[in-house]
C-alpha positions in Angstrom: -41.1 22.5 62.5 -42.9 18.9 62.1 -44.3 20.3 58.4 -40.2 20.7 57.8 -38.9 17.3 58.7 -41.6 15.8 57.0 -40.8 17.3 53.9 -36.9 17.1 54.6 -37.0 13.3 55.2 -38.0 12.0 51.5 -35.4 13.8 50.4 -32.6 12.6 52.2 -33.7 9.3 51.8 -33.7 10.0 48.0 -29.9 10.9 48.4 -29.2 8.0 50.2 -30.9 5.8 47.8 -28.7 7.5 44.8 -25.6 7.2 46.5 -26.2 3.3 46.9 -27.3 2.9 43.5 -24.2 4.4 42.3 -21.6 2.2 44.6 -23.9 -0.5 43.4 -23.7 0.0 39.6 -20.2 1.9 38.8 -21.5 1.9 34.7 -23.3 4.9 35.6 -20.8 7.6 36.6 -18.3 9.7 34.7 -18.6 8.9 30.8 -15.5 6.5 29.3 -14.9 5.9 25.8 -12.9 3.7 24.5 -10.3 3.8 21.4 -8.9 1.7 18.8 -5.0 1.9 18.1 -3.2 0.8 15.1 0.0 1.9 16.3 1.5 -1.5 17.9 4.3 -3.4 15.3 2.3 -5.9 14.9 -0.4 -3.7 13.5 -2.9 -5.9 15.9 -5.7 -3.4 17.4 -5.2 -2.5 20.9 -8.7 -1.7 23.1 -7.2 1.4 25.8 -9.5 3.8 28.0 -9.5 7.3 27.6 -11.1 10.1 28.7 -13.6 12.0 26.4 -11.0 15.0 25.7 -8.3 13.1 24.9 -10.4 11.1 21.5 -10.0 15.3 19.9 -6.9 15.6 18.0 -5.7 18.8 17.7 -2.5 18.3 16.2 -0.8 15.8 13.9 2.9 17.7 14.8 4.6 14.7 16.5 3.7 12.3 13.6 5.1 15.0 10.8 8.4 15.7 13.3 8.8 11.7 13.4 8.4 10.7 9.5 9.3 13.9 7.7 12.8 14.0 8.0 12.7 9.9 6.4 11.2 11.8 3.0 13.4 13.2 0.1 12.9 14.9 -2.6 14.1 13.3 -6.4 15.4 15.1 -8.7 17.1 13.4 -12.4 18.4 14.1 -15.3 17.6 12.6 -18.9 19.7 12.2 -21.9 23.2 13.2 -20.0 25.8 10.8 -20.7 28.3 12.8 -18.5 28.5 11.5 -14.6 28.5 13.6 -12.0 31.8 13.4 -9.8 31.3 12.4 -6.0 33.8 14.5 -5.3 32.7 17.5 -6.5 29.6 19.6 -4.9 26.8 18.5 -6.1 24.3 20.9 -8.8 21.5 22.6 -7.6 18.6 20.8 -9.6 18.4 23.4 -12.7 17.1 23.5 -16.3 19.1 20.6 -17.1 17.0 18.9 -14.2 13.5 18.1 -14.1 11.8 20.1 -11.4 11.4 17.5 -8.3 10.2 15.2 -10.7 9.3 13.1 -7.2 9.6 12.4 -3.8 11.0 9.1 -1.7 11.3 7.5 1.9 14.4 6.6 3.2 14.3 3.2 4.7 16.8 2.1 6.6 20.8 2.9 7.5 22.3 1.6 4.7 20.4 4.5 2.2 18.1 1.9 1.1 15.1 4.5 -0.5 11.4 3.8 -1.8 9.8 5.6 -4.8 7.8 5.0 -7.6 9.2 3.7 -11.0 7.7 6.2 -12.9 9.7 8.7 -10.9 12.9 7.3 -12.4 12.1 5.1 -15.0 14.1 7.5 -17.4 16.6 9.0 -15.8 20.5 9.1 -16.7 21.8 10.3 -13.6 19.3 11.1 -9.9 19.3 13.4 -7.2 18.6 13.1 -3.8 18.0 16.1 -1.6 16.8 15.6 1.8 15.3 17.6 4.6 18.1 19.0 6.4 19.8 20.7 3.1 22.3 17.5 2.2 21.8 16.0 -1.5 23.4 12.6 -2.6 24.2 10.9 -6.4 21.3 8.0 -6.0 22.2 4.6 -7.7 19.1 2.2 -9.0 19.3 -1.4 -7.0 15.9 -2.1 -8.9 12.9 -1.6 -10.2 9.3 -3.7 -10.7 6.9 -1.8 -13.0 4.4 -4.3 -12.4 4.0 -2.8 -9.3 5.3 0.8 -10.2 7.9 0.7 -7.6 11.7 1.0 -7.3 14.5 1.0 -5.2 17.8 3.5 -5.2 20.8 3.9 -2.8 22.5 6.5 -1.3 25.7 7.1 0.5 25.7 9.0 3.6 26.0 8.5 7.3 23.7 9.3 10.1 20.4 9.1 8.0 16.9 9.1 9.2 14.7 6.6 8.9 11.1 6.2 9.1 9.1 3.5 10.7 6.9 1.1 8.6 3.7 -0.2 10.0 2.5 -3.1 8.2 -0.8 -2.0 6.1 -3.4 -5.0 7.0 -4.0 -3.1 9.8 -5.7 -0.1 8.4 -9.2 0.6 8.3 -11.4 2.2 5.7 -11.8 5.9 7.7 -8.7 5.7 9.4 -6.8 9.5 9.6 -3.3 9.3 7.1 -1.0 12.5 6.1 0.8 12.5 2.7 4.1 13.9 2.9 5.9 14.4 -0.5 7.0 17.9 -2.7 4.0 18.5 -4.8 4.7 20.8 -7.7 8.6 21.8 -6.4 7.2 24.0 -3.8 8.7 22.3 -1.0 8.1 19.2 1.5 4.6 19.5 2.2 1.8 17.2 4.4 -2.1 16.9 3.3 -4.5 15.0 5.9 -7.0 12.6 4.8 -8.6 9.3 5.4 -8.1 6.1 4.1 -11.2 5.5 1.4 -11.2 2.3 0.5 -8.4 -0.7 0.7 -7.4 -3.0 -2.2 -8.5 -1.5 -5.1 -6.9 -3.5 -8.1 -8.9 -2.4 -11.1 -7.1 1.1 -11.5 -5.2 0.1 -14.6 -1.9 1.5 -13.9 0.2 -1.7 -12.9 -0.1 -5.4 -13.9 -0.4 -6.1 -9.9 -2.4 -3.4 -8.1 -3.3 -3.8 -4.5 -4.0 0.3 -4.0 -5.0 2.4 -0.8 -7.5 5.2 -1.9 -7.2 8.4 0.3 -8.7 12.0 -0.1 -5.3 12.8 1.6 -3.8 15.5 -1.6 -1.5 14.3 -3.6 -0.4 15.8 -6.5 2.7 15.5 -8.8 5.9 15.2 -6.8 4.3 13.7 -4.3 4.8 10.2 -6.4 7.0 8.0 -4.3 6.5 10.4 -1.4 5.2 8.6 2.3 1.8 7.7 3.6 1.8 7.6 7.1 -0.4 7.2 10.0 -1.4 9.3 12.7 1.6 7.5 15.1 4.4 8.6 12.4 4.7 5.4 10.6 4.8 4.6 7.0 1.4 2.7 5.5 2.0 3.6 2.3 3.6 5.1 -1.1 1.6 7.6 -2.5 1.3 6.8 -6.1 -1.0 8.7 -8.3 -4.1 10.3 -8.2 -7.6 10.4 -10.5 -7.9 13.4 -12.1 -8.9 15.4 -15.4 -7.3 18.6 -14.6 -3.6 16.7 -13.1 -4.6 18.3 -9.6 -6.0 16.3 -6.6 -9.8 16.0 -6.9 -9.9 14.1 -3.6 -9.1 10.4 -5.2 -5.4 9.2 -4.5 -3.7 6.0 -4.4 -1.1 4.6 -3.1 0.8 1.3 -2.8 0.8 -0.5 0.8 3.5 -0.6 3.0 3.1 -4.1 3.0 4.3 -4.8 -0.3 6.3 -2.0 -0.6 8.6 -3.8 1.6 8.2 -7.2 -0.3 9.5 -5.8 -3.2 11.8 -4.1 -2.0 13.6 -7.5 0.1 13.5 -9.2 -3.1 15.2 -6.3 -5.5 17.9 -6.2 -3.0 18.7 -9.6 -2.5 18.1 -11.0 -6.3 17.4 -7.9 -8.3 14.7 -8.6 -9.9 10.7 -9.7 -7.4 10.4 -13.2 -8.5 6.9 -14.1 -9.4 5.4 -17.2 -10.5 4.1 -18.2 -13.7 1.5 -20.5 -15.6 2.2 -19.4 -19.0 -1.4 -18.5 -19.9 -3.5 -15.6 -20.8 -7.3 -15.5 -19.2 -10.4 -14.3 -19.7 -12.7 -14.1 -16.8 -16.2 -16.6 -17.3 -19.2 -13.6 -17.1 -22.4 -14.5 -16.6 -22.6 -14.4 -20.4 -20.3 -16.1 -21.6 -21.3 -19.0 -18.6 -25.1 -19.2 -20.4 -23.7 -19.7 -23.8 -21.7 -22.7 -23.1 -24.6 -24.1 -21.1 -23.1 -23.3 -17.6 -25.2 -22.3 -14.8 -23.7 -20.5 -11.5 -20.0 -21.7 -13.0 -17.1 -19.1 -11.9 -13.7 -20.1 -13.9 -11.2 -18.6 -16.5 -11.3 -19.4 -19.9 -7.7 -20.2 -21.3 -7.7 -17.9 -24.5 -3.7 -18.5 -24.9 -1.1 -20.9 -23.3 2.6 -20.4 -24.2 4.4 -23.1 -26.1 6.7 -24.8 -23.8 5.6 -22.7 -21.0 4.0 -24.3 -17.5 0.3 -24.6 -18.8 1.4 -26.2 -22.1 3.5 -28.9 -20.4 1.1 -30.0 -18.3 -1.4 -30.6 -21.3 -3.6 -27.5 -20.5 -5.0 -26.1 -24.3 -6.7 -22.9 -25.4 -10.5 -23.1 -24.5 -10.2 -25.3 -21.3 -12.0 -23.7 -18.9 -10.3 -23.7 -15.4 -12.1 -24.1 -12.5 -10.0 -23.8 -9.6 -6.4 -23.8 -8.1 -5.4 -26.2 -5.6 -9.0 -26.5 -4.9 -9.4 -22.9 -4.3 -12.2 -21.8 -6.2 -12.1 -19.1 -9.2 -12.9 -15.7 -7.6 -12.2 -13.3 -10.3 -9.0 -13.3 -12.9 -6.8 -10.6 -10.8 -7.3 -13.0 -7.8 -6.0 -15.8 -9.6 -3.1 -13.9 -10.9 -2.0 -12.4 -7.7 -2.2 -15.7 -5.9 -0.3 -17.3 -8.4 2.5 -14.6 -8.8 2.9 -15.4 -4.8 3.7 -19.1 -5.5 7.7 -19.9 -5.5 8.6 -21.2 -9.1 9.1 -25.2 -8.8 6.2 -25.5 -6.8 3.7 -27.9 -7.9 -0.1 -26.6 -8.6 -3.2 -28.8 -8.8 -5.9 -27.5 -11.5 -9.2 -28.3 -12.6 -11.1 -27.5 -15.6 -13.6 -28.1 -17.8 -12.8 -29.5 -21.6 -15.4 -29.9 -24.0 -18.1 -30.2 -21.1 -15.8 -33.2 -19.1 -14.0 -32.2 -16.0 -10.5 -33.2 -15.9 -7.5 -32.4 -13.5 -3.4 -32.0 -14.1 -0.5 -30.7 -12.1 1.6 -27.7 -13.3 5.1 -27.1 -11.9 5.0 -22.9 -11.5 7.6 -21.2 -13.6 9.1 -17.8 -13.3 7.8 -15.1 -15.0 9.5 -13.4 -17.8 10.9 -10.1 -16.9 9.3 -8.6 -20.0 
């Protein structure tokens, strides 16, 4: 009996030790992750707690429920002069139709809808077919093929809508579902990540600002929704890189941010109003810096200014290299173009530059760009 309580009594002390370790230092019990969300409105990242199980999604359902019914389906029609009548019922798209030439997201109550340009950059007459079996004559409020995108109208009461998350806050790896009709065969969803953010040397449109996603996308799904695992649109799905014209994996599509600034400024002036210099640029390579004698220069060398155009008036010339903006330094050419397309037209713009080897600044007063 004395052998037993001697060997008993390291143990229970052991236990007791444990037990007052573990009131002591609470880090050390049951495992808690944590969990970034995007979801908020003001796409700021929210820190919660959850338990292990509930970081494995097993279904993307209530997302697809939410956003789905916001998507359409375009039809048009090309070289028909003869309207279709309101009040008739309305074709079933046929051989006088392109097969769901694209796909769109309806925006808000009033029919506003979001698709590419391309989708309806030649139509006579379009078609709108949504999910639950009604079709509407669409009109054109506007389009911007600098950034391939357009805006229609419908008519009809009681629409759904999806909700629009603004894009900054995604993340390269975040989980995204493209919802469009690829190929005609009916509304369809492909899951994916986001790639990469801000790709603008695609060559597609004069201002690109693309999300790349492996989410498939294939044709029809042009103009279709991007959205995020809470149900909320982040993007429209544009085109894809591909030999064969299937998805290889590499899609992109136009954030959800600038979606809707083009689409604020088609409705309210019909036309996105850009600003203008009147110039055309050639980035300053590394090559081009050494055979002018600059070292460890950045800039943009002015290989054109338009007569009477911004540039010209302010005495900028063909061969002056500029140097920066406002004093914002030269980054690359798209930079430069992009900021200055943001700047309201009448606004004054401080530049420096380089002629003949002397550094000089003016002040341009930002046009408008052309429409053409």
């Amino acid at each position: 009996m004395k052998k037993f309580a001697f060997l008993a009594w390291p143990t229970l002390s052991g236990v007791l030790i444990a037990l007052l370790v573990l009131q002591i230092t609470p880090q050390y019990s049951a495992p808690v992750v944590t969990r970034v969300s995007l979801t908020t409105t003001n796409a700021s990242p929210k820190v919660v707690s959850a338990n292990i199980a509930e970081d494995f999604v097993h279904s993307y359902a209530d997302a697809v429920a939410k956003a789905a019914p916001a998507v359409v389906n375009v039809y048009i029609r090309i070289n028909d002069s003869t309207a279709l009548d309101n009040g008739q019922p309305l074709p079933r798209p046929s051989s006088e139709y392109h097969s769901s030439l694209g796909s769109g997201v309806i925006l808000n109550q009033q029919g506003y809808i979001v698709t590419n340009n391309h989708v309806i950059d030649k139509a006579s007459e379009i078609i709108v077919a949504l999910q639950d079996g009604r079709e509407a004559v669409a009109e054109v409020i506007g389009t911007d093929p600098g950034t391939d995108l357009a805006i229609l109208k419908i008519n009809l009461q009681q629409l759904p809508i999806i909700t629009i998350e603004p894009s900054e806050g995604l993340r390269v790896g975040d989980v995204v579902l493209a919802i469009g009709n690829p190929f005609d065969v009916g509304q369809t969803v492909t899951k994916g990540i986001i790639s990469a953010k801000s790709r603008n040397t695609v060559g597609l449109n004069r201002y690109e600002d693309f999300l790349q996603t492996d989410a498939a996308i294939n044709p029809g799904n042009s103009g279709g929704a991007l959205i995020n695992t809470a149900g909320h649109l982040v993007g429209i799905s544009t085109a894809i890189f591909s030999k064969a014209g299937g998805s290889n994996g590499i899609g992109f599509a136009i954030p959800s941010s600038l979606a809707i600034k083009v689409m604020r400024n088609l409705i309210e002036n019909g036309r996105v109003i850009r600003g203008w210099l009147g110039v055309e640029t050639q980035e300053l390579t590394p090559q081009l810096a050494e055979s002018f004698g600059l070292n460890n220069v950045r800039g943009l060398i002015l290989a054109g200014v338009f007569p009477d155009g911004p540039a010209s008036k302010a005495g900028l010339q063909a061969g002056d290299l500029i140097l920066s903006f406002n004093g914002m330094s030269i980054i690359s050419g798209l930079d430069s173009m992009r900021s200055i397309a943001e700047v309201k037209p009448g606004s004054i713009v401080r530049v420096s530059f380089l002629r003949n080897g002397e550094a000089l600044t003016t002040k341009i007063i930002v046009g408008e760009r052309p429409s053409t």
